[in-house]
PyMOL CGO cylinders between C-alpha atoms (Angstrom):
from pymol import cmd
from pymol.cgo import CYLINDER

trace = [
    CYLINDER, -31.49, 22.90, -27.27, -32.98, 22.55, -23.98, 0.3, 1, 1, 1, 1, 1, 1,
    CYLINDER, -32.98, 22.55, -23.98, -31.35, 18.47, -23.41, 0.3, 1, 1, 1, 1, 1, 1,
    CYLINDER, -31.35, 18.47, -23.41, -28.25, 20.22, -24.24, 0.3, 1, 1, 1, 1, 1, 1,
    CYLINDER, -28.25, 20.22, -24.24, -28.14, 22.79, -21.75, 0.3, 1, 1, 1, 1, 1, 1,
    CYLINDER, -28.14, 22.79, -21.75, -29.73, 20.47, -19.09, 0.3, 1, 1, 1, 1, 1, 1,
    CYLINDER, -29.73, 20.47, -19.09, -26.69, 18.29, -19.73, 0.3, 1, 1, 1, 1, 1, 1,
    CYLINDER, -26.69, 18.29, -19.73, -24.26, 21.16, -19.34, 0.3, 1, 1, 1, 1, 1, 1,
    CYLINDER, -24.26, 21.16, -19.34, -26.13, 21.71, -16.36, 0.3, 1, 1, 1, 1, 1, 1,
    CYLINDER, -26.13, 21.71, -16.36, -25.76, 18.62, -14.97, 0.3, 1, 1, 1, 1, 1, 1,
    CYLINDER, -25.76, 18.62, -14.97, -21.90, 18.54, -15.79, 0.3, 1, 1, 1, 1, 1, 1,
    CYLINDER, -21.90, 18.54, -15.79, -21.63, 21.54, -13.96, 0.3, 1, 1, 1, 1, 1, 1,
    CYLINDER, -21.63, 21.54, -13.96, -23.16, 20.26, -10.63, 0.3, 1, 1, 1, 1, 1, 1,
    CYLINDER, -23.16, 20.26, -10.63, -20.56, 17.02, -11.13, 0.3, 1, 1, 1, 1, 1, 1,
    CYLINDER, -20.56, 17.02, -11.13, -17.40, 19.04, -11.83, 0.3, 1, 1, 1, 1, 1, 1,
    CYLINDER, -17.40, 19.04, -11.83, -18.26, 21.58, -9.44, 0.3, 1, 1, 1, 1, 1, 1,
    CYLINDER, -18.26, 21.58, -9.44, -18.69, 19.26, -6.48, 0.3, 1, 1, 1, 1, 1, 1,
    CYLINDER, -18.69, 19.26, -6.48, -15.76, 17.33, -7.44, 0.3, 1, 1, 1, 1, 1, 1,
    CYLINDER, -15.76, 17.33, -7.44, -13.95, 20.66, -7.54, 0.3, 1, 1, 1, 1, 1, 1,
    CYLINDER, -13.95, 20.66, -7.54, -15.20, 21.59, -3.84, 0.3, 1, 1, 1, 1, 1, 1,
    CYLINDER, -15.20, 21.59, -3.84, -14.13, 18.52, -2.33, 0.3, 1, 1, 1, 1, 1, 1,
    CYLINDER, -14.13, 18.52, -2.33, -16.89, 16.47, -3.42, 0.3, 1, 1, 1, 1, 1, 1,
    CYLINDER, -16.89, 16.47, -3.42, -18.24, 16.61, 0.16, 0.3, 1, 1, 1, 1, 1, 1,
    CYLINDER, -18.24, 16.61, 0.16, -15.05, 15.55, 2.19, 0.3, 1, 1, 1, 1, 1, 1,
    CYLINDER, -15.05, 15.55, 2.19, -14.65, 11.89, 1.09, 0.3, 1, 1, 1, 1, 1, 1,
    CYLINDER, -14.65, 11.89, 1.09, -11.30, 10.31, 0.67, 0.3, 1, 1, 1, 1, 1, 1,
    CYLINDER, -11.30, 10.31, 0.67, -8.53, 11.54, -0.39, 0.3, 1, 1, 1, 1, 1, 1,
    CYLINDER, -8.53, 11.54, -0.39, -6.80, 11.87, -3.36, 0.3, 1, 1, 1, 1, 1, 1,
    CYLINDER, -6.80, 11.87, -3.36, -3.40, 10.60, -2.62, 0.3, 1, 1, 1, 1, 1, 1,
    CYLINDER, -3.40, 10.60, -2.62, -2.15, 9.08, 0.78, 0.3, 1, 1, 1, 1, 1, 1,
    CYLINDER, -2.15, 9.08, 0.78, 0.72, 10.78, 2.51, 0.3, 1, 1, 1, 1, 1, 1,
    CYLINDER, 0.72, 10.78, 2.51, 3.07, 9.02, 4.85, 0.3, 1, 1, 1, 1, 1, 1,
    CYLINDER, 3.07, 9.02, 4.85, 2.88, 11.37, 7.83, 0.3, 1, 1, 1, 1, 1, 1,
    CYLINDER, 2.88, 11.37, 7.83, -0.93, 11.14, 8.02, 0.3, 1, 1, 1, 1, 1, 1,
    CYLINDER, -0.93, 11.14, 8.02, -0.73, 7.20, 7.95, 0.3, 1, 1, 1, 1, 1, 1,
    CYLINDER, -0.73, 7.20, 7.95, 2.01, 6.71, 10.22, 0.3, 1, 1, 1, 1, 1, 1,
    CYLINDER, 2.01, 6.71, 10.22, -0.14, 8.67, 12.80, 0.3, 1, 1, 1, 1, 1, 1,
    CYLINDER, -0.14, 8.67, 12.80, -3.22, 6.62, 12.12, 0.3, 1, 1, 1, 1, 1, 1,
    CYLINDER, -3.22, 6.62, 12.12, -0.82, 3.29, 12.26, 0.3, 1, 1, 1, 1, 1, 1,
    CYLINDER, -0.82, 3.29, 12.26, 1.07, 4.85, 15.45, 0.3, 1, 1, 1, 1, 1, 1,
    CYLINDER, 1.07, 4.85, 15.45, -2.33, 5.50, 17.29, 0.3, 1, 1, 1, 1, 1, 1,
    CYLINDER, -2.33, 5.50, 17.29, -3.67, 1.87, 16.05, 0.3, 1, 1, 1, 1, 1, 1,
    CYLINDER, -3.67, 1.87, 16.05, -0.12, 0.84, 18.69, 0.3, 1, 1, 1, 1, 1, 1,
    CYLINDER, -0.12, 0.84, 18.69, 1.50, -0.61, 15.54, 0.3, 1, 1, 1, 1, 1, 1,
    CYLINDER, 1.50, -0.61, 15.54, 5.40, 0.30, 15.26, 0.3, 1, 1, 1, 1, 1, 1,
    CYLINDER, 5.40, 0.30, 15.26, 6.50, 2.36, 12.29, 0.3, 1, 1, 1, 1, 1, 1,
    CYLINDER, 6.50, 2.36, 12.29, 10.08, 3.83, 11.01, 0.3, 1, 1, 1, 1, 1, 1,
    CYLINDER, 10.08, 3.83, 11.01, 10.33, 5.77, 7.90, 0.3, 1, 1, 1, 1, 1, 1,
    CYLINDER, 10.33, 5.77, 7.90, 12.88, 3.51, 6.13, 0.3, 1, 1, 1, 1, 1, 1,
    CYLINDER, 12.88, 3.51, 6.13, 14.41, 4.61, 2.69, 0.3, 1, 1, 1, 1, 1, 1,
    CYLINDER, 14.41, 4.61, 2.69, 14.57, 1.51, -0.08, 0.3, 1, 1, 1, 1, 1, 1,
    CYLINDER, 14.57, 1.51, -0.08, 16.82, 2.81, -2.84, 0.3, 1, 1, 1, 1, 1, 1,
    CYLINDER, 16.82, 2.81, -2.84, 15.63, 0.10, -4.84, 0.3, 1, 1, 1, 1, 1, 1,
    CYLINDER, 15.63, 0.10, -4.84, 12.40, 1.22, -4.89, 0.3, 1, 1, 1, 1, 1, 1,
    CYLINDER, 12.40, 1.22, -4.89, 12.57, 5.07, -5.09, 0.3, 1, 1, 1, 1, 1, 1,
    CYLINDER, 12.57, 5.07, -5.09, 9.49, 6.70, -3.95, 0.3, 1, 1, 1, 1, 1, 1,
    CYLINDER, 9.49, 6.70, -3.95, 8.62, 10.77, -4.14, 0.3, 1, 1, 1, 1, 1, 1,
    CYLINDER, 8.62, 10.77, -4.14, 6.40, 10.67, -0.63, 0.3, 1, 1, 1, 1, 1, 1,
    CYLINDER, 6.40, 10.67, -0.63, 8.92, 8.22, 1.14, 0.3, 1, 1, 1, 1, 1, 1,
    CYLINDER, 8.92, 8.22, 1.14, 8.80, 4.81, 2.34, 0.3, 1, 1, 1, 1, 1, 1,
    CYLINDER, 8.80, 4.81, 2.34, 7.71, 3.38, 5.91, 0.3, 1, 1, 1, 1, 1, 1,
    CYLINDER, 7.71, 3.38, 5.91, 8.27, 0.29, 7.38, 0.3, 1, 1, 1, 1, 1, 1,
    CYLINDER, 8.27, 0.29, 7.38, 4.97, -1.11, 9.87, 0.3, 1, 1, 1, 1, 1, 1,
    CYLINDER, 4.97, -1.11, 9.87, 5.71, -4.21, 12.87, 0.3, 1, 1, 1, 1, 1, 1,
    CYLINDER, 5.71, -4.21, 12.87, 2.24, -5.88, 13.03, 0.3, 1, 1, 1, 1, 1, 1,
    CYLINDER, 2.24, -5.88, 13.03, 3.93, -8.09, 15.43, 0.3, 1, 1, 1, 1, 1, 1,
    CYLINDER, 3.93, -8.09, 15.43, 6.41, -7.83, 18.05, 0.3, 1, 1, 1, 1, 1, 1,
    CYLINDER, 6.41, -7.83, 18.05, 8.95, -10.64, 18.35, 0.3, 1, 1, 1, 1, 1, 1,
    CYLINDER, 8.95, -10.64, 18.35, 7.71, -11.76, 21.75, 0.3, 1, 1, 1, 1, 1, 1,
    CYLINDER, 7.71, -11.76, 21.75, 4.29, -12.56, 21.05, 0.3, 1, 1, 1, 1, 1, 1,
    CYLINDER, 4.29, -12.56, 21.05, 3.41, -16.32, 21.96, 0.3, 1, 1, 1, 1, 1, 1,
    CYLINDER, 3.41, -16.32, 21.96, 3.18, -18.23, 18.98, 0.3, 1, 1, 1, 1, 1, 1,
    CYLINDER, 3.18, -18.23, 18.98, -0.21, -19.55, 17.30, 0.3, 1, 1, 1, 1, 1, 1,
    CYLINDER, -0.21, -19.55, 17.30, -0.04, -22.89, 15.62, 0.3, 1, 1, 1, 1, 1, 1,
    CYLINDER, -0.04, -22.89, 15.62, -2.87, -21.70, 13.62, 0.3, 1, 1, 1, 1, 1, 1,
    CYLINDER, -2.87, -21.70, 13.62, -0.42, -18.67, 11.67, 0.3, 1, 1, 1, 1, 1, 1,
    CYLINDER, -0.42, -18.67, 11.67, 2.70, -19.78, 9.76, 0.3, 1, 1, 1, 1, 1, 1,
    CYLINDER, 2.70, -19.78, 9.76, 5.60, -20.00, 12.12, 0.3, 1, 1, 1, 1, 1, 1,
    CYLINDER, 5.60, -20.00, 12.12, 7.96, -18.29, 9.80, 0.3, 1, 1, 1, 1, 1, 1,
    CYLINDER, 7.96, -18.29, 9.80, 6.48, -14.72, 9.99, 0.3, 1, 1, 1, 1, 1, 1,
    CYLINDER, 6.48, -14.72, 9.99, 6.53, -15.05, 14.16, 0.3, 1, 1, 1, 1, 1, 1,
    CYLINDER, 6.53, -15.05, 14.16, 10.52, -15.44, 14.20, 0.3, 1, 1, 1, 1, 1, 1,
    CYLINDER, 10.52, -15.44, 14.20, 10.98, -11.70, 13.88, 0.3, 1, 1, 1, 1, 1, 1,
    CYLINDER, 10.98, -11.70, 13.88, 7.62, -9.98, 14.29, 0.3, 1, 1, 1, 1, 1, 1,
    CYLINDER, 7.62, -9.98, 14.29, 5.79, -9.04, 11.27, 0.3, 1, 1, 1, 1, 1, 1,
    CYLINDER, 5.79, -9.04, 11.27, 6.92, -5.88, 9.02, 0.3, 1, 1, 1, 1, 1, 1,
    CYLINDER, 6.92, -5.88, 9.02, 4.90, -4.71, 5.66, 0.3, 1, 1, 1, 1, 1, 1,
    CYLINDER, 4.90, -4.71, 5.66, 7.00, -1.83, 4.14, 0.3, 1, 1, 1, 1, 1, 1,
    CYLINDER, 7.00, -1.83, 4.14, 4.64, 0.70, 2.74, 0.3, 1, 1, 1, 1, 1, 1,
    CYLINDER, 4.64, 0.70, 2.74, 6.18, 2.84, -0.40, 0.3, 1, 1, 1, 1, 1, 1,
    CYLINDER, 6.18, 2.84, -0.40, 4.18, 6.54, -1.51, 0.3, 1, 1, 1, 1, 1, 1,
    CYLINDER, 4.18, 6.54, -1.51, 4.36, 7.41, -4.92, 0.3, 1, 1, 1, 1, 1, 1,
    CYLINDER, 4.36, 7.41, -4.92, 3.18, 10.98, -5.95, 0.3, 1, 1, 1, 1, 1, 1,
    CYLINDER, 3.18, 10.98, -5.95, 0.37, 9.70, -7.68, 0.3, 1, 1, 1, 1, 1, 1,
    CYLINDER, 0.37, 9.70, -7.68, -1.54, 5.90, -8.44, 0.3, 1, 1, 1, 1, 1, 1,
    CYLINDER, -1.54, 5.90, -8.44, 0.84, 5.69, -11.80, 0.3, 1, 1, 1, 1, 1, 1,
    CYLINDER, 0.84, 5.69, -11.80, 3.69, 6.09, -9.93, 0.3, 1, 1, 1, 1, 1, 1,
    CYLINDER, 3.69, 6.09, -9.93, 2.53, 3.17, -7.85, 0.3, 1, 1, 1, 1, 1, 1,
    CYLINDER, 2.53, 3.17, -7.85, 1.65, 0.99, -10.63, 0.3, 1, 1, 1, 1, 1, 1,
    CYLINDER, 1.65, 0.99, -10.63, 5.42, 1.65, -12.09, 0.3, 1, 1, 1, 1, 1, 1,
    CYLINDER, 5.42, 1.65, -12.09, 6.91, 1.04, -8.72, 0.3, 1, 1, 1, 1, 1, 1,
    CYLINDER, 6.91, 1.04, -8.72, 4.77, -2.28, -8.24, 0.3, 1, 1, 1, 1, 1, 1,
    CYLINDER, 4.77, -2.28, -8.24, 6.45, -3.55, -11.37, 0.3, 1, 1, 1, 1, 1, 1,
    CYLINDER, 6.45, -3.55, -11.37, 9.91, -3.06, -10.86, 0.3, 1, 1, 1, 1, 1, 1,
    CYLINDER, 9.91, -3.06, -10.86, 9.08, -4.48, -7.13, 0.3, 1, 1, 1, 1, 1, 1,
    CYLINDER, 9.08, -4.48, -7.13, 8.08, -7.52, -9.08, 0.3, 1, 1, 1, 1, 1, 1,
    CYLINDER, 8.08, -7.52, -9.08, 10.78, -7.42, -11.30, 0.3, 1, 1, 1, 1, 1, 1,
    CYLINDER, 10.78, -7.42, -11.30, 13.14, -7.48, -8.28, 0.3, 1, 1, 1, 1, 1, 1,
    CYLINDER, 13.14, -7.48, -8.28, 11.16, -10.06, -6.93, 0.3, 1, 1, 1, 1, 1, 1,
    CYLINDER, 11.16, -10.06, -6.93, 11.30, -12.60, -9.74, 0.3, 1, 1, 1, 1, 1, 1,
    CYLINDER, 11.30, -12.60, -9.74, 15.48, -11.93, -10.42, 0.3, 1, 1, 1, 1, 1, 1,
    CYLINDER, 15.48, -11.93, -10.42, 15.49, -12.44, -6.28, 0.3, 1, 1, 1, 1, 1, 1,
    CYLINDER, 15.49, -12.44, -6.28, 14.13, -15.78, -6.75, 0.3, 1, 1, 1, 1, 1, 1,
    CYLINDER, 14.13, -15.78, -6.75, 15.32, -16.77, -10.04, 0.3, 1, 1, 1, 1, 1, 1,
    CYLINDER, 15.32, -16.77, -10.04, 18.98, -16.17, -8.08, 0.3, 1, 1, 1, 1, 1, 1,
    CYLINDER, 18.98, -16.17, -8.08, 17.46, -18.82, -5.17, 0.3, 1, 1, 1, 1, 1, 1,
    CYLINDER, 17.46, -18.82, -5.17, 17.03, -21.36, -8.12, 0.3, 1, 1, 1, 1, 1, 1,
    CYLINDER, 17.03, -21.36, -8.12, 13.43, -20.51, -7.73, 0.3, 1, 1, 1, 1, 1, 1,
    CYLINDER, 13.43, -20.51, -7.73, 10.05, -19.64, -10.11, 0.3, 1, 1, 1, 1, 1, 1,
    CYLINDER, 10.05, -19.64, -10.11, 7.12, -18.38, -9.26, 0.3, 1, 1, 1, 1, 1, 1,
    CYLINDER, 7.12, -18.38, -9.26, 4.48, -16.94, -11.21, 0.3, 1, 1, 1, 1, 1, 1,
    CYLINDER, 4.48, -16.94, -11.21, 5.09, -13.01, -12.38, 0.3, 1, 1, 1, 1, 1, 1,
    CYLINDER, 5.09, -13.01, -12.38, 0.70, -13.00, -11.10, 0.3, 1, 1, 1, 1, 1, 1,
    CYLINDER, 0.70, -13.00, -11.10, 1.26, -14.28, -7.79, 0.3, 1, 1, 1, 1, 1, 1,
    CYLINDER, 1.26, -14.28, -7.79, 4.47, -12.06, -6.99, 0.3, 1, 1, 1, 1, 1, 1,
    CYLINDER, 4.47, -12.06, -6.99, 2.22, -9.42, -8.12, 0.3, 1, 1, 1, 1, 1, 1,
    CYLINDER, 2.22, -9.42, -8.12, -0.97, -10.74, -6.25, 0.3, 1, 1, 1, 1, 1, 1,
    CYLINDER, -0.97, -10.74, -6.25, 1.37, -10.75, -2.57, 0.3, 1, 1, 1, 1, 1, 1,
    CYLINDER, 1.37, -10.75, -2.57, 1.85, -7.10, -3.30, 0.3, 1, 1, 1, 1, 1, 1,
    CYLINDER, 1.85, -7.10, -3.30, -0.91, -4.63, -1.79, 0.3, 1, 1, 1, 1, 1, 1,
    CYLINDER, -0.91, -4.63, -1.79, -1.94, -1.01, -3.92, 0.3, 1, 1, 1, 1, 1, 1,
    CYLINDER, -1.94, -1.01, -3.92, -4.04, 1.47, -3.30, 0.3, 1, 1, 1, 1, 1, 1,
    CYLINDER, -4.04, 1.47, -3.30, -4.44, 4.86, -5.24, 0.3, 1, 1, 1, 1, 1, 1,
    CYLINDER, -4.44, 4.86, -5.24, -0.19, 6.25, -4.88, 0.3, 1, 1, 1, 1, 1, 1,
    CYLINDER, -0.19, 6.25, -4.88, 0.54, 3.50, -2.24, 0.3, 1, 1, 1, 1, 1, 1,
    CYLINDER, 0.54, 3.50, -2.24, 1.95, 0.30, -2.48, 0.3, 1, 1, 1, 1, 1, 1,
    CYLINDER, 1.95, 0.30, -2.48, 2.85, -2.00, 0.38, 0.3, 1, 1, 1, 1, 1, 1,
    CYLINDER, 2.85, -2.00, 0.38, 4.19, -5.66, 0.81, 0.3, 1, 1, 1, 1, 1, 1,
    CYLINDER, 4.19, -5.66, 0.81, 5.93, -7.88, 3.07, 0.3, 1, 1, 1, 1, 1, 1,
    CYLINDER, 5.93, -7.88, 3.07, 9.35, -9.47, 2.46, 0.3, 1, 1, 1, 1, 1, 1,
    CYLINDER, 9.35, -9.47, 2.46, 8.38, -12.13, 4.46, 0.3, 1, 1, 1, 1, 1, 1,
    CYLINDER, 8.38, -12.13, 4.46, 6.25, -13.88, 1.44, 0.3, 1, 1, 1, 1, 1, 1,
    CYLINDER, 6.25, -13.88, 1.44, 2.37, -12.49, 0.08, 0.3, 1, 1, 1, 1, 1, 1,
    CYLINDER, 2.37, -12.49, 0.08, 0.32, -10.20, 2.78, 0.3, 1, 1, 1, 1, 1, 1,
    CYLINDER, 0.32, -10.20, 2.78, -2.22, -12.05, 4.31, 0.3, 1, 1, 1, 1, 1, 1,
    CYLINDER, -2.22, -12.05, 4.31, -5.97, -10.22, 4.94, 0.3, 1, 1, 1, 1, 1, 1,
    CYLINDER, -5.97, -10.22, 4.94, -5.39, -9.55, 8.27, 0.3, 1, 1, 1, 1, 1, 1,
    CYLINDER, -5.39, -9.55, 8.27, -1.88, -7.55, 7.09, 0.3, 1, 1, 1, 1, 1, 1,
    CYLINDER, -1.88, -7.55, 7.09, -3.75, -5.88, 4.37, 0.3, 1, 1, 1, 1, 1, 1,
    CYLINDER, -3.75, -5.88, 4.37, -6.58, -4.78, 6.48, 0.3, 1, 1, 1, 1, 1, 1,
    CYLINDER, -6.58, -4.78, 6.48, -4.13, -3.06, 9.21, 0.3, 1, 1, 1, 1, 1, 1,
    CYLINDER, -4.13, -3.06, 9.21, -2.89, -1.28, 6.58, 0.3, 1, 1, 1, 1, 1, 1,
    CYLINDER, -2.89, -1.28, 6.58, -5.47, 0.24, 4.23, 0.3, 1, 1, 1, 1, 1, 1,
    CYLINDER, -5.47, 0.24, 4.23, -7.40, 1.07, 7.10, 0.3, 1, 1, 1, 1, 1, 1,
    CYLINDER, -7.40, 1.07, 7.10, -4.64, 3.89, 8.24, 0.3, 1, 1, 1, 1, 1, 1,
    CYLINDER, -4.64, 3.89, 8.24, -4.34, 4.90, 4.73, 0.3, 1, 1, 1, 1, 1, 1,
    CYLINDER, -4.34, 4.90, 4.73, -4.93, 8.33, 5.07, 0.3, 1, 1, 1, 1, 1, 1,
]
cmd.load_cgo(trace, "trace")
């Protein structure tokens, strides 16, 4: 009797902290306004930009890592300097709705290059695209590299 009502005990301390907050760690869910700030104050460009493709229920934003006019560096791939860099960041309500909308990004992906005359891998479409709790983010441009993934997740807020 008593091991039974220390664990209830116990259980109660867990759930009840968790209930409180758990002592003001991250967040449950991202939100789009509270990352664009972070991204905006980190002097990164952002637009909220709508992809009906990929439907999202706390809206979509679109991040330049780059601007066009930056010299080049022979030691990055040439092909993401053309334009600047952009990673498109998508909010789901909630990490399942991110895993769902990860798949049919990859879906989209693989038809996209399957109309090229191309194959890749359904694991490495799926290993260029970045998620984290109800966020998902990748780059058109071809897999995120580190240094894109780091900008990112560390405004996710």
């Amino acid at each position: 009797m008593r091991r039974f009502l220390v664990l209830v005990g116990a259980v109660g301390i867990v759930t009840g902290g968790a209930a409180c907050g758990g002592g003001g760690g991250e967040p449950e869910t991202y939100t789009l306004d509270a990352t664009r700030a972070c991204l905006e104050d980190a002097g990164y460009t952002t637009a909220p930009l709508p992809n009906p493709s990929l439907p999202a229920a706390g809206g979509h934003l679109r991040v330049q890592l780059t601007s066009a006019d930056e010299p080049l560096d022979p030691s990055k791939r040439s092909a993401r300097s053309s334009g600047g860099e952009y990673v498109f960041i998508v909010f789901a309500s909630d990490p399942a709705g991110a895993v769902a909308t990860r798949k049919k990004a990859v879906d989209l992906a693989e038809e996209s290059l399957r109309a090229a005359g191309l194959f890749m891998a359904r694991r490495s479409v799926s290993q260029g695209i970045g998620l984290t709790k109800n966020v998902l983010f990748y780059s058109t441009e071809g897999a995120l590299t580190q240094d894109q993934r780091t900008a990112i997740t560390s405004c996710l807020r």
